[in-house]
C-alpha positions in Angstrom: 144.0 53.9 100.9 140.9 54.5 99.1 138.0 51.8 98.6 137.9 50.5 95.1 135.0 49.0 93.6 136.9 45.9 91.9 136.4 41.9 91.9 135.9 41.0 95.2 138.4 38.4 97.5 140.7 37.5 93.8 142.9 40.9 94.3 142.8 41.6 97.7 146.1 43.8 98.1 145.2 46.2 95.5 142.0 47.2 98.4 143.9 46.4 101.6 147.4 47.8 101.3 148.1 50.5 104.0 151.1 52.8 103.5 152.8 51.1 106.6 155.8 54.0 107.7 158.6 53.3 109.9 156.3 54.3 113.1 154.1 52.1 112.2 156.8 48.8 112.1 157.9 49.8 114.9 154.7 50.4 116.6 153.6 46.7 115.6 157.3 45.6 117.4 156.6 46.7 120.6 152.9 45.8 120.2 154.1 42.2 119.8 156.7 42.1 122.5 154.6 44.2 125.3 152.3 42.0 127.5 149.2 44.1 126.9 147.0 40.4 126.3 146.9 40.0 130.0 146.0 43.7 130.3 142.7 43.1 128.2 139.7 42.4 129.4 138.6 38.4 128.9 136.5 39.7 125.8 135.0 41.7 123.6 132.9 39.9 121.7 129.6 38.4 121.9 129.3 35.0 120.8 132.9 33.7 121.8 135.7 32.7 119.7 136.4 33.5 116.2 138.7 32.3 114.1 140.0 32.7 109.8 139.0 33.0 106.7 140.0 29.0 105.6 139.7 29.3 101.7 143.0 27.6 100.2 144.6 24.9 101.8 148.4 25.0 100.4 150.0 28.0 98.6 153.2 27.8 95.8 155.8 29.8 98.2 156.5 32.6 95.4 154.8 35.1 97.2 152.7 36.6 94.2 148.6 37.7 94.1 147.9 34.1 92.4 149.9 32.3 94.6 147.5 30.4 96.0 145.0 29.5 93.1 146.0 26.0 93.0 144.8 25.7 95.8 141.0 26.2 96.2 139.9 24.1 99.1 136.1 24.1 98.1 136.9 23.5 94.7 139.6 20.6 95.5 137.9 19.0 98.3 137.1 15.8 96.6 140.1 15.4 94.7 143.7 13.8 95.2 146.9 16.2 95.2 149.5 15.1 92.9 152.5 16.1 95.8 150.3 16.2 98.9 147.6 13.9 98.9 143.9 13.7 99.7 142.5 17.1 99.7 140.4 16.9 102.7 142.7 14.9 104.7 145.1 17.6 104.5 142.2 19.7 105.6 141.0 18.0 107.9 144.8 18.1 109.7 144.9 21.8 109.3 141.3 22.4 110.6 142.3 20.3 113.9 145.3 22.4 114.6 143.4 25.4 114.3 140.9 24.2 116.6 143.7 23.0 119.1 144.9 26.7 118.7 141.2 28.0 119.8 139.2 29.1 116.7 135.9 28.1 117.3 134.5 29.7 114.0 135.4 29.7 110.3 134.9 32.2 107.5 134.5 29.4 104.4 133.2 30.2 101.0 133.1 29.9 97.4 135.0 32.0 94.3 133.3 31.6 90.7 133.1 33.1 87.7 131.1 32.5 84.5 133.4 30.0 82.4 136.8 31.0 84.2 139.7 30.2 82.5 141.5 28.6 85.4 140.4 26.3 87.8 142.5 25.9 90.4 140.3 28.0 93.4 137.6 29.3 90.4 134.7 27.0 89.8 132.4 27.4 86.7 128.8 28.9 88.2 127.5 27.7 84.1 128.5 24.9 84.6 125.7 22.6 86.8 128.0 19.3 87.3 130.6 21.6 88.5 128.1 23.0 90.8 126.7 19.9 92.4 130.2 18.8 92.9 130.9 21.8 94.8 127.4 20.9 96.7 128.4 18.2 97.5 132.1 19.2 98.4 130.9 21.4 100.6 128.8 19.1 102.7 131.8 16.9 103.6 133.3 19.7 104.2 130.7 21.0 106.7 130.6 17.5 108.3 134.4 17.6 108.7 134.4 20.9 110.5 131.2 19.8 112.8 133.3 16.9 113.7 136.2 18.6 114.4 133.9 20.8 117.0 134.0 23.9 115.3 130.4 26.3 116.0 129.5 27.9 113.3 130.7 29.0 110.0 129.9 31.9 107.8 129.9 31.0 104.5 130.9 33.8 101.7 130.0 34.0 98.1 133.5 35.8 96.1 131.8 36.2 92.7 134.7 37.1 90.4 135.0 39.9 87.3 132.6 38.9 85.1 130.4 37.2 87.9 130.7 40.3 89.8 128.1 42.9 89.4 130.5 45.7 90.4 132.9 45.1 87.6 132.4 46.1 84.2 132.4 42.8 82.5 129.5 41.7 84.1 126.8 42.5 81.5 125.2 46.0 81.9 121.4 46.3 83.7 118.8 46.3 80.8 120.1 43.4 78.4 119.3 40.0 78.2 122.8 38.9 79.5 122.5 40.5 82.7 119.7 38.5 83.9 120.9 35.7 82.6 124.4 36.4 84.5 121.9 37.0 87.5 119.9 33.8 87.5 123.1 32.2 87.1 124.5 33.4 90.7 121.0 32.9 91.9 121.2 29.1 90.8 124.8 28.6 92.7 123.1 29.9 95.8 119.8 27.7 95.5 122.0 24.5 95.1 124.5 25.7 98.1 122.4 27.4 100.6 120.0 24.0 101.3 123.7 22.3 101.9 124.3 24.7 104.7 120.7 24.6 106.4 121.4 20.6 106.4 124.8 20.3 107.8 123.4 20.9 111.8 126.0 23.7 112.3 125.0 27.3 112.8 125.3 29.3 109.8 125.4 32.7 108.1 126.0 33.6 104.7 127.3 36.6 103.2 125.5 36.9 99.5 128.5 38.9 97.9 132.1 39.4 99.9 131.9 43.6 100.1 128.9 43.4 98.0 127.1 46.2 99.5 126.8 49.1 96.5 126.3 52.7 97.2 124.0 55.8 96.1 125.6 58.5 93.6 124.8 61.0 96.6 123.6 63.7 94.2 123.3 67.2 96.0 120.6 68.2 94.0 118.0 65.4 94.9 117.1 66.0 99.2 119.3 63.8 100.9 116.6 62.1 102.8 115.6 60.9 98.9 119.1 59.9 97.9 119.1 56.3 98.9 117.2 55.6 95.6 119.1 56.3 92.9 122.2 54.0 92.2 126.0 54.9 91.5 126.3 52.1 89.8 123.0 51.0 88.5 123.9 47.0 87.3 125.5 46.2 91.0 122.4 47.6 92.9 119.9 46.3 90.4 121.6 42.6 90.9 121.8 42.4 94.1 118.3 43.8 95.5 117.3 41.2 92.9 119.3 38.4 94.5 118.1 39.9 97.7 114.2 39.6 96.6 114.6 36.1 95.5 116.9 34.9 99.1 114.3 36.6 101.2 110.9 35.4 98.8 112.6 31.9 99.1 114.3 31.8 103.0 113.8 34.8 104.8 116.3 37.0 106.2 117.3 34.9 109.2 120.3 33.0 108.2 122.0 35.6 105.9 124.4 38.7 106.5 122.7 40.4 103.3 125.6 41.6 101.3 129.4 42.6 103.4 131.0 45.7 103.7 134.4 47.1 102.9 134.5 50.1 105.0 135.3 53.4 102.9 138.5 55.9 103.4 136.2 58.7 102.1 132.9 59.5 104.7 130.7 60.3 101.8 131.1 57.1 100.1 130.4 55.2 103.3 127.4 57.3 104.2 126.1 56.6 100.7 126.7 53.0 101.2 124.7 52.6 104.4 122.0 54.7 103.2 121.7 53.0 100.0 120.8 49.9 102.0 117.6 51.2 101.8 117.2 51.0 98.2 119.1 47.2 98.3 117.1 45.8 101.2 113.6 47.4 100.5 112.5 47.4 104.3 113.3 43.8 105.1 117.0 44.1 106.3 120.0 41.4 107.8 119.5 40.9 111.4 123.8 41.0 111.7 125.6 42.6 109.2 129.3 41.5 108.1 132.0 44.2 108.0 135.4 44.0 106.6 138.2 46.2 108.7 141.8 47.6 107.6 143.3 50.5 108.1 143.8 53.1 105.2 146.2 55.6 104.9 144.3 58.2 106.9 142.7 56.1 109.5 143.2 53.3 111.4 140.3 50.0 112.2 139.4 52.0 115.5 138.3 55.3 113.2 137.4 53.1 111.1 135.0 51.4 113.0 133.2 54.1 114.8 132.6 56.0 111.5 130.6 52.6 110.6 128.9 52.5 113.9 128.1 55.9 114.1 127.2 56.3 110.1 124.8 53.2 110.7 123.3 55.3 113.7 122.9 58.8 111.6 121.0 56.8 108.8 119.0 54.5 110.7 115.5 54.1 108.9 111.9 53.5 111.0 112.2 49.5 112.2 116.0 49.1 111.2 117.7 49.2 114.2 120.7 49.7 112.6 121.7 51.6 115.9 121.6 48.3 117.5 122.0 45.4 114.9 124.5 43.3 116.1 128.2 43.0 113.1 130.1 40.1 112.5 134.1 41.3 111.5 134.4 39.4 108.6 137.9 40.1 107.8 140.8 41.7 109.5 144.7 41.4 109.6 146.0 38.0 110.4 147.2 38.1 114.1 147.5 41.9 114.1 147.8 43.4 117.6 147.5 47.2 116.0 144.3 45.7 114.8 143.2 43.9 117.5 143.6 46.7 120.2 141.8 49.2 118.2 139.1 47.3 117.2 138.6 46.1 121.0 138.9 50.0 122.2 136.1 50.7 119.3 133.9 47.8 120.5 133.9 48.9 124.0 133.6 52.2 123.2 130.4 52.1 121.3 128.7 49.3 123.0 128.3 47.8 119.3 127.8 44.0 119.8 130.0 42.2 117.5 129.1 38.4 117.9 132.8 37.2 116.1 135.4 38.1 114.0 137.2 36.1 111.2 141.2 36.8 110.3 142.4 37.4 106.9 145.6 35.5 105.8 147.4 38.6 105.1 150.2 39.7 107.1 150.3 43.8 106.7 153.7 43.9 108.4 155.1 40.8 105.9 157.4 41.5 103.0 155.3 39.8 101.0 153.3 43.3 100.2 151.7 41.6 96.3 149.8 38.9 97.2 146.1 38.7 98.5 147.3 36.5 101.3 150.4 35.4 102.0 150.2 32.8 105.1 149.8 29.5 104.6 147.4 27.0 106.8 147.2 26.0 109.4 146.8 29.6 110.9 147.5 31.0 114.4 145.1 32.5 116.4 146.9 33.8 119.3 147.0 37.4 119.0 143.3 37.9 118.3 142.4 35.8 120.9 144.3 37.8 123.3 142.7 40.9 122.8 139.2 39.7 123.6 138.0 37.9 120.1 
C-alpha cells in the first residue's frame, strides 16, 4: 500500500487498506487466542496509558466511508439528537466506559472545510459563529473529559479537500486565494488553541493530521541541499506559514508540528523527514506524532524502525531527532499484529514513545470501505496488553 497525498482523516481506507492474505487472518486468530499479553513486558511506553481516536459518537450501521458523518462529536456537542438525545450526555456515557476500560488519553480533534456542503462531522472554518460554537463546544468538552479523569488529550486539526493544502482544490501558492484559505485555517486555530491552554488538562496539538509534506528529492541538486525545494510547493508553503505564525504566537511547546503518515516507499519518507527542515526552519516539535499501518510490503515493526532510523540518518545540528521523543497517533483498533510489532520496534530502538491513540478501524473486519467502522464506546484491551 502506497502513501497517497489525499484529504486527510475524511477517506481513511483509501490510505490504510493492507492487502490482508489468508496468513495474515489466520495469523491475527491465533494472535487473539494465544496468551502472549501476560508474556509482555508491563510496558512500553513512556507516559502510561493511551487510549482512541474519539471523533464520532454514533455511526448509521451501513458500513460505508460516510457512515459516520452524522455524527461529528465536536461539531454536535451542543446540540440534541433527534433518536438519541443530548449530544454530550451520550458522550459523556461513552467517555466513562472507556475510562473504566483503562484509556487514560484521547486523540480528539476537529474536521473543516471552507463552506462544506454537509455538516454532519464538517464545520464551516468561514464561518466565525460556527467557529466560536465549536470553541466553545470544545471547552465543555474538555471539562467533561477532565472530569471524567482522563490525562491529557491530543487534539488534531483534519482540514478537508479544499481546506487541505495537499489537495488540489486548495488554491495554488502565489494567488490571492491561497492566503486567504491560509489565514482562514490560521483563524480556526487562534480561536481553538487558547480553549485548550485553559481547560487545565495536558495538551498537544497536531496542526494538520499527516500534514508533514515532502522534498521532490531531485538527484541533481546535492542531497545535503535537497530539503529546500518542495514536491508540492502550496502544502509546504502553507504549512511553514502556519508554523511561523503558531511558534511567533506560542512557541513550540504544546504542539506536535504537523503528523506523519509513514511512507511504503524509503525515498518518499526520507524526503519527508528531511524536508522538515525547510517546514520547521530550525525551531522544531519537541515530540512528534506518527501514524502506523502496515502496507503491503511491510508491516508497523519495519515500519517503524525505517522512521526511527530515517529520523536518525537526517538529524540536523540541535534537532535531536535521534532522540525526540513520538507520540503513535493512530494505529489499528485492538490489533495484536500491531501491537506486538510496534512493542518489539520500541524496545528495539530505545525510541521513547510517551502514548499511543487507536484508530476505529478494524483491519481484520468485513467492513473493508469505511474510514472506521467501530462504533463507541471502544475497547482497549488488546493495546493495553501489549505494553501501551
Amino acid at each position: 500500500m502506497g502513501r497517497i497525498e489525499r484529504t486527510a482523516g475524511m477517506s481513511k481506507a483509501c490510505a490504510r487498506r493492507a492487502v490482508i492474505g489468508l496468513g495474515l487472518w489466520l495469523a491475527m486468530l491465533i494472535a487473539v487466542t494465544a496468551p502472549v499479553w501476560a508474556q509482555q513486558p508491563s510496558t512500553v511506553v513512556a507516559g502510561g496509558a493511551g487510549g482512541s481516536n474519539y471523533l464520532w459518537f454514533g455511526d448509521d450501521g451501513q458500513c460505508q466511508d460516510d457512515s459516520r458523518d452524522a455524527f461529528g462529536l465536536l461539531k454536535r456537542y451542543h446540540e440534541i439528537d433527534a433518536e438519541r438525545g443530548s449530544v454530550r450526555r451520550i458522550a459523556r456515557r461513552q467517555m466513562a466506559a472507556m475510562y473504566k476500560g483503562g484509556m487514560r488519553r484521547l486523540s480528539l480533534g476537529v474536521y473543516f472545510m471552507h463552506r462544506p456542503a454537509q455538516g454532519g462531522t464538517l464545520i464551516d472554518s468561514s464561518n466565525p459563529f460556527e467557529v466560536a460554537q465549536t470553541a466553545q463546544n470544545l471547552a465543555n468538552l474538555l471539562a467533561d473529559v477532565k472530569a471524567i479523569g482522563y490525562r491529557e488529550v491530543l487534539f488534531r486539526f483534519f482540514p478537508t479537500n479544499n481546506a487541505n493544502p495537499s489537495q488540489a482544490e486548495f488554491p495554488r501558492y502565489g494567488s490571492v486565494e491561497f492566503n486567504l484559505r491560509v489565514d482562514e485555517y490560521w483563524r480556526l486555530i487562534q480561536a481553538l488553541r487558547p480553549v485548550l491552554a485553559n481547560a487545565g488538562l495536558a495538551y498537544r496539538i497536531d496542526l494538520m493530521v499527516e500534514g508533514a509534506p515532502r522534498d521532490n528529492n531531485n538527484v541533481l541538486v546535492p542531497e545535503s541541499s535537497r530539503y529546500k525545494y518542495p514536491a508540492n510547493e502550496t502544502w509546504s508553503r502553507a504549512v511553514r506559514s502556519l508554523w511561523q505564525r503558531y511558534v511567533a504566537a506560542w512557541g513550540a511547546n504544546d504542539t506536535v508540528g504537523f503528523s506523519f503518515l509513514v511512507d511504503e516507499d524509503r525515498n518518499r519518507l526520507r524526503s519527508r523527514v528531511r524536508h522538515m527542515r525547510y517546514v520547521y526552519e530550525g525551531t522544531y516539535p519537541h515530540v512528534f506524532a506518527i501514524d502506523f499501518y502496515a502496507g503491503q510490503y511491510q508491516d508497523e515493526y519495519e515500519k517503524f524502525l525505517w522512521m526511527d532510523q530515517t529520523m536518525r540518518e537526517q538529524n540536523p545540528g540541535g534537532a535531536h531527532w535521534d532522540s525526540t521523543g513520538w507520540i503513535i497517533a493512530e494505529a489499528y483498533y485492538e490489533d495484536p499484529l500491531a501491537a506486538a510489532g510496534l512493542a518489539r520496534a520500541i524496545r528495539e530502538t530505545g525510541r521513547t514513545v510517551f502514548y499511543l491513540t487507536q484508530w476505529p478501524l478494524d483491519r481484520a473486519s468485513d467492513c473493508r470501505s469505511a474510514h472506521v467502522n467501530l462504533a463507541p464506546p471502544y475497547r482497549w484491551r488488546v493495546w493495553q496488553g501489549y505494553g501501551f
